[in-house]
C-alpha positions, 0 to 999 in steps of 0.5 A: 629935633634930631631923633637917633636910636643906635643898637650897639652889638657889645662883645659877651665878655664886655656887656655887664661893664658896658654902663660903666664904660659908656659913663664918660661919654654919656656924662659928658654928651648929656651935659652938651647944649641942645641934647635933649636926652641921651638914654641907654637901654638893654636889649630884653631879647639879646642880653649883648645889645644896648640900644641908645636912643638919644635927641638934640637940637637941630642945630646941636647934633653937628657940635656933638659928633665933632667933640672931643667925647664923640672922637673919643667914643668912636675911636678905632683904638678906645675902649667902647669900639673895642668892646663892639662885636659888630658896628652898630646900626643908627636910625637918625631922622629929623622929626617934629616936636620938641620932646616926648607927648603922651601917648593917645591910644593910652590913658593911665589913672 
């Protein structure tokens, strides 16, 4: 499986309608063949930063970024590159596994 963690430095004046932003591109790449999931978060320590961490099949991560939606989403003209202050930063590994495992140091009930 293909795991990614992106941080995306959203501008201040933008931040609280970046989930309504995102929806379309989130929607529409959740719906895809092989995404895995596709889950957004905020940052706790700075308020202007969402950190997307999302998983696809090994051989559907390539069909995601030559979509339509992924063109869209990063266009240097449209909306969610225009609400960026920075670009964002990306981890992306191929990792074994198929999905989330519980966690071993942990048990819970």
């Amino acid at each position: 499986m293909i795991f990614i963690v992106v941080k995306f430095p959203v501008k201040p004046e933008a931040a609280e309608q970046w989930p309504e932003l995102v929806r379309g591109y989130t929607e529409a790449t959740r719906a895809e063949p092989g995404n895995k999931w596709f889950e957004w978060s905020r940052s706790l320590e700075d308020p202007n930063e969402y950190v997307l961490v999302e998983a696809f099949e090994d051989d559907a991560a390539e069909a995601h970024v030559t979509s339509e939606h992924f063109r869209w989403a990063t266009s240097a003209d449209g909306p969610m590159v225009q609400a960026l202050a920075a670009t964002p930063r990306i981890v992306s590994r191929q990792v074994e596994g198929d999905g989330w495992d519980e966690m071993g140091e942990m048990r819970v009930g």
